[in-house]
LUMLUMFI-575117 format. One record per atom (N, C-alpha, C): x, y, z; residue in one letter; atom name. Coordinates in nm, 2 decimals. Example, Ala and Ser with C-alpha at 12.3 -4.5 7.8 and 13.67 -1.06 7.14 Angstrom:
2
<atom <1.32,-0.57,0.78>,'a','N'>
<atom <1.23,-0.45,0.78>,'a','CA'>
<atom <1.32,-0.33,0.78>,'a','C'>
<atom <1.28,-0.22,0.71>,'s','N'>
<atom <1.37,-0.11,0.71>,'s','CA'>
<atom <1.29,0.00,0.79>,'s','C'>
! end
This chain:
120
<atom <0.08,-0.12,0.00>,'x','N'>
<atom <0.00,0.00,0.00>,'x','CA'>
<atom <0.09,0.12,0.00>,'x','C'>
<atom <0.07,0.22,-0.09>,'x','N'>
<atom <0.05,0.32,-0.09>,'x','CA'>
<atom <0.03,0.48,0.02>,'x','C'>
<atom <0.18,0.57,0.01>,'x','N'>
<atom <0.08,0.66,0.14>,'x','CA'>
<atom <0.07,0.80,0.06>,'x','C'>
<atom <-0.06,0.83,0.12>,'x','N'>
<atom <-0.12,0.97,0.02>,'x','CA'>
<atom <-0.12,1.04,0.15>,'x','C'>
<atom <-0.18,1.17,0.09>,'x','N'>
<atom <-0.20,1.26,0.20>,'x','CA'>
<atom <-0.33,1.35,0.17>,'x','C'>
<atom <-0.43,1.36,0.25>,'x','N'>
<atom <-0.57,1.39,0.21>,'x','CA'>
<atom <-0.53,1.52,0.31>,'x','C'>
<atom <-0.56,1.64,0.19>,'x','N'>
<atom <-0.54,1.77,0.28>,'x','CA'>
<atom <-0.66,1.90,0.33>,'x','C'>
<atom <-0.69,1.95,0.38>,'x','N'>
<atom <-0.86,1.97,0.41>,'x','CA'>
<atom <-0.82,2.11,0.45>,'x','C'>
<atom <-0.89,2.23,0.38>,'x','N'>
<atom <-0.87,2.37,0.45>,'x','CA'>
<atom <-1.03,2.37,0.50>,'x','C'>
<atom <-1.00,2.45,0.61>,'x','N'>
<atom <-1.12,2.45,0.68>,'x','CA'>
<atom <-1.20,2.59,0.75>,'x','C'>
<atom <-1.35,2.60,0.78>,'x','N'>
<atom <-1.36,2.75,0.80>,'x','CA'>
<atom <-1.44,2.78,0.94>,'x','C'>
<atom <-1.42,2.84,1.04>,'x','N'>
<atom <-1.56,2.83,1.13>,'x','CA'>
<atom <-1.67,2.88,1.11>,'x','C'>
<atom <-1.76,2.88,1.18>,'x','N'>
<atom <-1.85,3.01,1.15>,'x','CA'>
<atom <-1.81,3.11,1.21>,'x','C'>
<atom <-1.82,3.29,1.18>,'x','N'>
<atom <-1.77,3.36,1.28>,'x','CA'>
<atom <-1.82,3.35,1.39>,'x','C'>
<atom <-1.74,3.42,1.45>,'x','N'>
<atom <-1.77,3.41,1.62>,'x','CA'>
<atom <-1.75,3.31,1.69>,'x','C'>
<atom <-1.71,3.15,1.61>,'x','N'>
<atom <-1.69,3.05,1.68>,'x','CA'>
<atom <-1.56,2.99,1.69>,'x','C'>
<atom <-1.45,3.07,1.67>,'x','N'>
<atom <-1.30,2.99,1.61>,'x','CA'>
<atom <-1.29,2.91,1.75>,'x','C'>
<atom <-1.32,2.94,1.86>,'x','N'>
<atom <-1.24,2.90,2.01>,'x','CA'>
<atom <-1.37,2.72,2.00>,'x','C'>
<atom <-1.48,2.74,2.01>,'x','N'>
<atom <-1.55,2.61,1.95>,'x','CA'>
<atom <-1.48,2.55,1.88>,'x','C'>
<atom <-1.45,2.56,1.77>,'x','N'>
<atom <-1.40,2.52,1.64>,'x','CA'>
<atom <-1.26,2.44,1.68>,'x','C'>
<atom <-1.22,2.54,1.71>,'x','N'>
<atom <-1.05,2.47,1.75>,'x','CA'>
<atom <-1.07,2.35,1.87>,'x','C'>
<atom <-1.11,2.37,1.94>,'x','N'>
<atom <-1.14,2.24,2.07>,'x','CA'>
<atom <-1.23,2.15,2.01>,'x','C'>
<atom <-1.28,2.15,1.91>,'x','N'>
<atom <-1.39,2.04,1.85>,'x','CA'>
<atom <-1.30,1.99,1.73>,'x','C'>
<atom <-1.22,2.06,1.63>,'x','N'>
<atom <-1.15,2.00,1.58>,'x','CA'>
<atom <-1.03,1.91,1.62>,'x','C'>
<atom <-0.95,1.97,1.74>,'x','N'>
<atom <-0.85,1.92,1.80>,'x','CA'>
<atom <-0.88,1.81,1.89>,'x','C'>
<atom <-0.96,1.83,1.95>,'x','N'>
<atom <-1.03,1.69,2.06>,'x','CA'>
<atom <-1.15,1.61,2.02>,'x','C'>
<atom <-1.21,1.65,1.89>,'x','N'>
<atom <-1.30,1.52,1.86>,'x','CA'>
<atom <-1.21,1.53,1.71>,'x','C'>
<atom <-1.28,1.57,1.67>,'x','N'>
<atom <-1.27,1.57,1.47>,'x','CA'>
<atom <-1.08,1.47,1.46>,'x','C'>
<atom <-1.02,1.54,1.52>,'x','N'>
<atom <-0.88,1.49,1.45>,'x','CA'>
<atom <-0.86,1.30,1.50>,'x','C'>
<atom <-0.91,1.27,1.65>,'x','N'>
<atom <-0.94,1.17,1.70>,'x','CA'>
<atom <-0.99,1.09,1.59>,'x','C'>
<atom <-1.18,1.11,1.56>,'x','N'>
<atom <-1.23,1.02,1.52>,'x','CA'>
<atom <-1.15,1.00,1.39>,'x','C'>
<atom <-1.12,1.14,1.30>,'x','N'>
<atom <-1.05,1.05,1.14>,'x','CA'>
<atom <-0.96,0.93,1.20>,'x','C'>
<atom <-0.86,0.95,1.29>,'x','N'>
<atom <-0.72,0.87,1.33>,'x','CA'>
<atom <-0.82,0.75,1.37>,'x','C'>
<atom <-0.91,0.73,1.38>,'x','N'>
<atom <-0.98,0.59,1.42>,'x','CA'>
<atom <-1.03,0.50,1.32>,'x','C'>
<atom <-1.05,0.60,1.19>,'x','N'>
<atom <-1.13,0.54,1.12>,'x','CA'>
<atom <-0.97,0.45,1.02>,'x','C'>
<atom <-1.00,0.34,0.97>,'x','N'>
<atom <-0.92,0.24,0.90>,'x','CA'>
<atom <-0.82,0.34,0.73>,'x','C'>
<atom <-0.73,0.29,0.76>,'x','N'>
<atom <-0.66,0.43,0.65>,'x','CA'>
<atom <-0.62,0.52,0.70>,'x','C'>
<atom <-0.66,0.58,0.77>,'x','N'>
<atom <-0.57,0.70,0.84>,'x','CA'>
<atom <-0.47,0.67,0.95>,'x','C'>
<atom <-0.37,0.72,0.92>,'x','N'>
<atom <-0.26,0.66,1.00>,'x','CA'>
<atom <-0.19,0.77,1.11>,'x','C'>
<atom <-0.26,0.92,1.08>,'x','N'>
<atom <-0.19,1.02,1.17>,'x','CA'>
<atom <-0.24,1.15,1.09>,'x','C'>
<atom <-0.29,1.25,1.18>,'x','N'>
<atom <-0.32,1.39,1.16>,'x','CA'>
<atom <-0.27,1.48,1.20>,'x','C'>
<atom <-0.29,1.59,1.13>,'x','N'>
<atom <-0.17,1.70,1.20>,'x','CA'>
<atom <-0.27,1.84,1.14>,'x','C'>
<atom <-0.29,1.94,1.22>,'x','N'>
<atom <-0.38,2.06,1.22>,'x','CA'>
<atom <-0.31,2.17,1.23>,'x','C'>
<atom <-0.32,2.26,1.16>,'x','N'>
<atom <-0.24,2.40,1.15>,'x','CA'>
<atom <-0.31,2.50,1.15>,'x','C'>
<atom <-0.35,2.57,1.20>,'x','N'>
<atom <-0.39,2.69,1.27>,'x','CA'>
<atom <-0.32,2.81,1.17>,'x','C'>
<atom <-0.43,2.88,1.06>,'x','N'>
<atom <-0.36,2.97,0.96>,'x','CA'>
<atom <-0.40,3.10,1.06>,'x','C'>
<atom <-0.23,3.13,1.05>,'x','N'>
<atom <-0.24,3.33,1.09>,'x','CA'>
<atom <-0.30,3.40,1.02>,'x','C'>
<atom <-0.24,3.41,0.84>,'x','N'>
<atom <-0.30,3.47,0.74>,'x','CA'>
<atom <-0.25,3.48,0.65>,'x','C'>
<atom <-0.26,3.52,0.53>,'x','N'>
<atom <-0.22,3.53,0.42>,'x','CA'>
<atom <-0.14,3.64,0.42>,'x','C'>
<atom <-0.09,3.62,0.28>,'x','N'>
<atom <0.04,3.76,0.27>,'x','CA'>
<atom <0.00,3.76,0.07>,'x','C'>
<atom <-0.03,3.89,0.08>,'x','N'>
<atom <-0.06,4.00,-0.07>,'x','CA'>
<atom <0.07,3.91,-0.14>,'x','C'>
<atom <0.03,3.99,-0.32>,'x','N'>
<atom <0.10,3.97,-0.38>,'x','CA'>
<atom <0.27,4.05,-0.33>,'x','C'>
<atom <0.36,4.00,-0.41>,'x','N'>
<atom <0.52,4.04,-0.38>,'x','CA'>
<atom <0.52,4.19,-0.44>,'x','C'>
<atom <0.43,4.23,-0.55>,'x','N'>
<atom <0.44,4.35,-0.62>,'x','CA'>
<atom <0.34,4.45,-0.49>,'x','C'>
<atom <0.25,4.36,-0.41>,'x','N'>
<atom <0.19,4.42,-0.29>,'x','CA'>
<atom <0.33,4.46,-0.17>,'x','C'>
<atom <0.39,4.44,-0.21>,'x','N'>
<atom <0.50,4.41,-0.05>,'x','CA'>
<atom <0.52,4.32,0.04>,'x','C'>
<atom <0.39,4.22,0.02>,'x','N'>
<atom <0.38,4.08,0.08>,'x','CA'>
<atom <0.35,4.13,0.24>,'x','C'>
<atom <0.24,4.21,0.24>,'x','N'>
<atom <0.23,4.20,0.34>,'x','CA'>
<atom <0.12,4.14,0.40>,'x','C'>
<atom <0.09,4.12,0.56>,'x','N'>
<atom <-0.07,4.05,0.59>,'x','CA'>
<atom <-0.18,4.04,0.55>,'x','C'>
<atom <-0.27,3.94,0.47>,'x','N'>
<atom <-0.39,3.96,0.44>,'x','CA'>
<atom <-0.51,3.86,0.55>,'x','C'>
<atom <-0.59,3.87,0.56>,'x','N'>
<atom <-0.68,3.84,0.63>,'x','CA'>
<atom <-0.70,3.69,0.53>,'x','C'>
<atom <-0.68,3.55,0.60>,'x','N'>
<atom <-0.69,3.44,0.56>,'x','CA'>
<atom <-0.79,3.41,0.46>,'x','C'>
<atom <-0.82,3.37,0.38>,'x','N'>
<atom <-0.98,3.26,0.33>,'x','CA'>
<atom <-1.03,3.16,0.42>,'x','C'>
<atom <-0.88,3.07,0.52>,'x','N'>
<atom <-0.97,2.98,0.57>,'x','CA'>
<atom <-0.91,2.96,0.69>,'x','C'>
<atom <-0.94,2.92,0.81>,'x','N'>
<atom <-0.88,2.93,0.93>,'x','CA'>
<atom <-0.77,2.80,0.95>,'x','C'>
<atom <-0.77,2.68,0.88>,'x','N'>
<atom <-0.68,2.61,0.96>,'x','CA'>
<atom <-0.67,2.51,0.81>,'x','C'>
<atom <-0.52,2.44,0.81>,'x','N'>
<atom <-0.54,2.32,0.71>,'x','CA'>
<atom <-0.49,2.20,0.80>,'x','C'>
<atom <-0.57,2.09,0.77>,'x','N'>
<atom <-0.56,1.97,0.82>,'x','CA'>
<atom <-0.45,1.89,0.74>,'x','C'>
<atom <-0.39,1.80,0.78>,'x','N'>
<atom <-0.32,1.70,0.65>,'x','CA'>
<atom <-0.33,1.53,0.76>,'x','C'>
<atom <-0.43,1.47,0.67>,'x','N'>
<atom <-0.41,1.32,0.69>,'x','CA'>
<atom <-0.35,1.29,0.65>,'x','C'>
<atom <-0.23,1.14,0.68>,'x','N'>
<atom <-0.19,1.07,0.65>,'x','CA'>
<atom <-0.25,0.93,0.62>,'x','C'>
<atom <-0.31,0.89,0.46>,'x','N'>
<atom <-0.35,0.77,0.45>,'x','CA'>
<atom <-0.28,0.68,0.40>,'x','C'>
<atom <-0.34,0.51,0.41>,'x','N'>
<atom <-0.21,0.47,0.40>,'x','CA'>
<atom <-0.30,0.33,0.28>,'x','C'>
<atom <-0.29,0.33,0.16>,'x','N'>
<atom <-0.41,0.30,0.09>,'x','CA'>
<atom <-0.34,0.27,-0.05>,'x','C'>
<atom <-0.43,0.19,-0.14>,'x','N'>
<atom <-0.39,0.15,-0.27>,'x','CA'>
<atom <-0.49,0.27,-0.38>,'x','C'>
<atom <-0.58,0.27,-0.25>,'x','N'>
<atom <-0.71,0.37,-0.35>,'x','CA'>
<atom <-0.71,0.51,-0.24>,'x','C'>
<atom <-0.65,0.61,-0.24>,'x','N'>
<atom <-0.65,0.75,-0.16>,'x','CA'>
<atom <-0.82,0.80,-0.20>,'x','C'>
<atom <-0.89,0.80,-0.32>,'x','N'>
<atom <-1.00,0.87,-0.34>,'x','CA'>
<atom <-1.12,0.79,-0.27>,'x','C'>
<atom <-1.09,0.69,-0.29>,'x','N'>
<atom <-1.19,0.61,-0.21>,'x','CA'>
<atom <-1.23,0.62,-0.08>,'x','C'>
<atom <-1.10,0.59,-0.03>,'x','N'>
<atom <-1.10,0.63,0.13>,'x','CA'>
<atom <-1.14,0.75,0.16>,'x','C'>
<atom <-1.07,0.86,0.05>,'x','N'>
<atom <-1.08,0.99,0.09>,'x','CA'>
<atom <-1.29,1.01,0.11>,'x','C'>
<atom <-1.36,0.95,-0.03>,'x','N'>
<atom <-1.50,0.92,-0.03>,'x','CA'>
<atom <-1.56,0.84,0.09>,'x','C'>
<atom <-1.48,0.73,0.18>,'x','N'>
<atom <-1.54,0.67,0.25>,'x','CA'>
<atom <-1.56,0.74,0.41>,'x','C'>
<atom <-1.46,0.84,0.44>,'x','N'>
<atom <-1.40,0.94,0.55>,'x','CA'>
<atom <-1.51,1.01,0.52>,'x','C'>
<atom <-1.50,1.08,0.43>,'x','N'>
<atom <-1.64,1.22,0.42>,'x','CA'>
<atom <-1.75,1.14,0.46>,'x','C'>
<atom <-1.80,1.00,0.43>,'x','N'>
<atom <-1.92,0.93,0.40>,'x','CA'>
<atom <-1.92,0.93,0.57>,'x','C'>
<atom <-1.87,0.95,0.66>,'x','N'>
<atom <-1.84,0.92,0.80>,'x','CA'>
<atom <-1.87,1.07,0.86>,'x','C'>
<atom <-1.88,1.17,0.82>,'x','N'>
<atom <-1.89,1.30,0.91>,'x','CA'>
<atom <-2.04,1.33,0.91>,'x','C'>
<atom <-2.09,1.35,1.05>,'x','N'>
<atom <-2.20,1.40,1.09>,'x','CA'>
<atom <-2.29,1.32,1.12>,'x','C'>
<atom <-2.20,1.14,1.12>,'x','N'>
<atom <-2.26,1.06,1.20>,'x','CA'>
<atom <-2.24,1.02,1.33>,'x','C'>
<atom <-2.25,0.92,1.41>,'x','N'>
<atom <-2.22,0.91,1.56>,'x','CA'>
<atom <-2.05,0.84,1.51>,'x','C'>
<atom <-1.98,0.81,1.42>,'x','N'>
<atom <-1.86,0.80,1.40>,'x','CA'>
<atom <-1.76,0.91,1.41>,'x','C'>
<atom <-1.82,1.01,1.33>,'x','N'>
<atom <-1.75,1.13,1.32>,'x','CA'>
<atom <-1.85,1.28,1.35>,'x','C'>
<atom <-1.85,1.29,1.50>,'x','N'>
<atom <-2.00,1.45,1.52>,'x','CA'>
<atom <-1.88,1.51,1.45>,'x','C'>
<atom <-2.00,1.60,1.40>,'x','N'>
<atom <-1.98,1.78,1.35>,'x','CA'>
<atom <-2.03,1.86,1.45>,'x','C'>
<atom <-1.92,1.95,1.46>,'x','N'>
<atom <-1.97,2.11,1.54>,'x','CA'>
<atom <-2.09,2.17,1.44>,'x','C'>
<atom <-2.13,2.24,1.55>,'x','N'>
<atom <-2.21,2.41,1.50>,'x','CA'>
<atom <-2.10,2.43,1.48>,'x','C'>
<atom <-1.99,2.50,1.53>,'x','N'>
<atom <-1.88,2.61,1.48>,'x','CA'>
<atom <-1.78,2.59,1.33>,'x','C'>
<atom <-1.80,2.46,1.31>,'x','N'>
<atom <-1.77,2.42,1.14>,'x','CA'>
<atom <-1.86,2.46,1.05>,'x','C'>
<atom <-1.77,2.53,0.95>,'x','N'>
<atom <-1.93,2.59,0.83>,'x','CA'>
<atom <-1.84,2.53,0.70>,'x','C'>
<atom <-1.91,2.39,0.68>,'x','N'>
<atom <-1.85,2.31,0.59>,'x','CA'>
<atom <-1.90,2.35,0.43>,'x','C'>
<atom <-1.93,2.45,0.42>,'x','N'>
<atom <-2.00,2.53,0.30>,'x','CA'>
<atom <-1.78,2.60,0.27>,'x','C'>
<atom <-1.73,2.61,0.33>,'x','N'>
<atom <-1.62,2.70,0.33>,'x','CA'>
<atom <-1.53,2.58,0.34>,'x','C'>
<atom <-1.49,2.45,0.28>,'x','N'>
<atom <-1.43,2.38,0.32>,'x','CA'>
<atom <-1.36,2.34,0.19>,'x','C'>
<atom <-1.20,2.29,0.18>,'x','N'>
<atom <-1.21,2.27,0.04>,'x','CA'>
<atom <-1.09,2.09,0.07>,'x','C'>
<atom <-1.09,2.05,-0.03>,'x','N'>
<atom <-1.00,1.89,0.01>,'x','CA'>
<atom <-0.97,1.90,-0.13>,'x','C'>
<atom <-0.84,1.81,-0.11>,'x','N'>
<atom <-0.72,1.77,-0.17>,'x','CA'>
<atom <-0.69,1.63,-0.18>,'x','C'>
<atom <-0.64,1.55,-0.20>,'x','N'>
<atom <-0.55,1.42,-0.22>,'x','CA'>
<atom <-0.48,1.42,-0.28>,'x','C'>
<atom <-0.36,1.44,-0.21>,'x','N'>
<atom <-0.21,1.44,-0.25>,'x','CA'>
<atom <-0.12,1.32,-0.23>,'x','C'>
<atom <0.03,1.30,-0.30>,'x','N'>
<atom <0.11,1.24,-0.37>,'x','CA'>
<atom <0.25,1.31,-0.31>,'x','C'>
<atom <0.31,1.27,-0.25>,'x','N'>
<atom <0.43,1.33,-0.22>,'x','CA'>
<atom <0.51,1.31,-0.35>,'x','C'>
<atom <0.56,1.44,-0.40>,'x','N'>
<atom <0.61,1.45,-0.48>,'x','CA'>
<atom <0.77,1.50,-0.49>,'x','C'>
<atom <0.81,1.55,-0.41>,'x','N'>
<atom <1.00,1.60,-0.36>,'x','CA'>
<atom <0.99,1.60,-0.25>,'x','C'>
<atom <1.12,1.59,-0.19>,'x','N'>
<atom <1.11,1.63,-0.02>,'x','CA'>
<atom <1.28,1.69,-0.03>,'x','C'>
<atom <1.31,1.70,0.07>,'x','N'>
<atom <1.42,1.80,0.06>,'x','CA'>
<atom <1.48,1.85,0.24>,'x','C'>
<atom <1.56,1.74,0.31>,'x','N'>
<atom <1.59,1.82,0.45>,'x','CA'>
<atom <1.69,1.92,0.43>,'x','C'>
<atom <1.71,1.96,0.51>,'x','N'>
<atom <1.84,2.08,0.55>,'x','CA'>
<atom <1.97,2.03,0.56>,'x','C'>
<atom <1.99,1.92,0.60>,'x','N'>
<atom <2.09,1.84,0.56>,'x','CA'>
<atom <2.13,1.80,0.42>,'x','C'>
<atom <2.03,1.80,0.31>,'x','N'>
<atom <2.05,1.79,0.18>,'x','CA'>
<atom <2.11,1.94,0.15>,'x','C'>
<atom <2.08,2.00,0.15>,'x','N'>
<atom <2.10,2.13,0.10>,'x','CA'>
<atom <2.23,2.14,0.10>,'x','C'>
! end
Protein backbone atom coordinates (compact mmCIF):
# COMPACT_ATOMS: atom_id res chain seq x y z
CA UNK A 1 0.00 0.00 0.00
CA UNK A 2 0.47 3.25 -0.88
CA UNK A 3 0.82 6.60 1.44
CA UNK A 4 -1.23 9.70 0.19
CA UNK A 5 -2.02 12.60 2.00
CA UNK A 6 -5.72 13.92 2.14
CA UNK A 7 -5.37 17.66 2.84
CA UNK A 8 -8.57 19.70 4.13
CA UNK A 9 -8.68 23.67 4.48
CA UNK A 10 -11.25 24.53 6.81
CA UNK A 11 -13.60 27.52 8.00
CA UNK A 12 -15.58 28.29 11.30
CA UNK A 13 -18.48 30.05 11.51
CA UNK A 14 -17.73 33.64 12.82
CA UNK A 15 -17.74 34.10 16.18
CA UNK A 16 -16.90 30.54 16.80
CA UNK A 17 -13.05 29.90 16.12
CA UNK A 18 -12.37 29.00 20.08
CA UNK A 19 -15.47 26.10 19.47
CA UNK A 20 -14.02 25.18 16.35
CA UNK A 21 -10.53 24.69 17.49
CA UNK A 22 -11.45 22.39 20.74
CA UNK A 23 -13.90 20.44 18.49
CA UNK A 24 -11.51 19.99 15.78
CA UNK A 25 -8.54 19.17 17.97
CA UNK A 26 -10.33 16.89 20.64
CA UNK A 27 -13.03 15.21 18.62
CA UNK A 28 -12.68 15.71 14.68
CA UNK A 29 -8.84 14.91 14.48
CA UNK A 30 -9.43 11.74 17.04
CA UNK A 31 -12.33 10.16 15.21
CA UNK A 32 -10.50 10.48 11.37
CA UNK A 33 -7.16 8.74 13.33
CA UNK A 34 -9.80 5.93 14.24
CA UNK A 35 -11.26 5.45 11.19
CA UNK A 36 -9.23 2.37 8.96
CA UNK A 37 -6.64 4.25 6.54
CA UNK A 38 -5.72 6.95 8.39
CA UNK A 39 -2.64 6.58 10.00
CA UNK A 40 -1.89 10.23 11.73
CA UNK A 41 -3.24 13.94 11.58
CA UNK A 42 -1.66 16.99 12.02
CA UNK A 43 -3.85 20.60 12.16
CA UNK A 44 -2.40 24.00 11.55
CA UNK A 45 -3.88 26.94 12.72
CA UNK A 46 -3.57 29.70 9.56
CA UNK A 47 -2.37 33.30 10.86
CA UNK A 48 -2.95 34.71 7.38
CA UNK A 49 -2.21 35.29 4.18
CA UNK A 50 0.39 37.60 2.67
CA UNK A 51 -0.55 39.97 -0.72
CA UNK A 52 1.01 39.65 -3.81
CA UNK A 53 5.22 40.37 -3.85
CA UNK A 54 4.40 43.50 -6.18
CA UNK A 55 1.91 44.22 -2.91
CA UNK A 56 4.96 44.14 -0.49
CA UNK A 57 3.81 40.82 0.76
CA UNK A 58 2.26 42.02 3.44
CA UNK A 59 -0.67 40.46 5.87
CA UNK A 60 -3.94 39.56 4.42
CA UNK A 61 -6.77 38.36 6.28
CA UNK A 62 -6.85 34.42 5.58
CA UNK A 63 -9.81 32.57 3.32
CA UNK A 64 -9.72 29.76 5.74
CA UNK A 65 -8.81 29.34 9.30
CA UNK A 66 -6.84 26.10 9.61
CA UNK A 67 -5.37 23.18 7.10
CA UNK A 68 -5.60 19.74 8.24
CA UNK A 69 -3.25 16.99 6.48
CA UNK A 70 -4.06 13.19 6.93
CA UNK A 71 -1.93 10.69 6.51
CA UNK A 72 -3.48 7.66 4.46
CA UNK A 73 -2.06 4.68 3.95
CA UNK A 74 -4.07 3.05 0.94
CA UNK A 75 -3.86 1.52 -2.70
CA UNK A 76 -7.06 3.72 -3.45
CA UNK A 77 -6.52 7.51 -1.63
CA UNK A 78 -10.02 8.72 -3.44
CA UNK A 79 -11.93 6.12 -2.13
CA UNK A 80 -11.03 6.27 1.34
CA UNK A 81 -10.76 9.86 0.90
CA UNK A 82 -14.98 9.18 -0.30
CA UNK A 83 -15.39 6.66 2.48
CA UNK A 84 -13.97 9.44 5.45
CA UNK A 85 -16.37 12.24 4.20
CA UNK A 86 -19.20 9.34 3.99
CA UNK A 87 -18.40 9.23 8.01
CA UNK A 88 -18.86 12.96 9.06
CA UNK A 89 -21.97 13.96 10.90
CA UNK A 90 -22.63 10.58 12.04
CA UNK A 91 -22.22 9.14 15.63
CA UNK A 92 -18.60 8.05 14.01
CA UNK A 93 -17.45 11.35 13.17
CA UNK A 94 -19.98 14.51 15.20
CA UNK A 95 -19.78 17.81 13.46
CA UNK A 96 -19.72 21.12 15.45
CA UNK A 97 -22.12 24.08 15.03
CA UNK A 98 -18.84 26.09 14.76
CA UNK A 99 -17.69 24.21 11.37
CA UNK A 100 -19.26 25.93 8.35
CA UNK A 101 -18.49 23.07 5.94
CA UNK A 102 -19.99 25.31 2.97
CA UNK A 103 -16.22 27.01 3.26
CA UNK A 104 -14.29 23.75 3.17
CA UNK A 105 -12.13 22.68 0.40
CA UNK A 106 -9.96 18.89 0.13
CA UNK A 107 -7.24 17.69 -1.68
CA UNK A 108 -5.51 14.22 -2.18
CA UNK A 109 -2.09 14.35 -2.46
CA UNK A 110 1.08 12.38 -3.70
CA UNK A 111 4.31 13.34 -2.17
CA UNK A 112 6.14 14.54 -4.84
CA UNK A 113 9.96 16.02 -3.59
CA UNK A 114 11.09 16.28 -0.19
CA UNK A 115 14.17 17.96 0.58
CA UNK A 116 15.91 18.21 4.52
CA UNK A 117 18.37 20.82 5.46
CA UNK A 118 20.90 18.43 5.60
CA UNK A 119 20.55 17.85 1.83
CA UNK A 120 20.96 21.26 1.03
Amino acid sequence: MAIYHYVVLTKSVPGQIEEFDTWYDGQHLPDACRFPGIKAAKRYKILHGLNSVAEGMQPVEAQFDSVAIYEMETDDPDQLARDLIAQAGTPAMLLSPAYDGSKTVKYVTVAAGALSEDEV
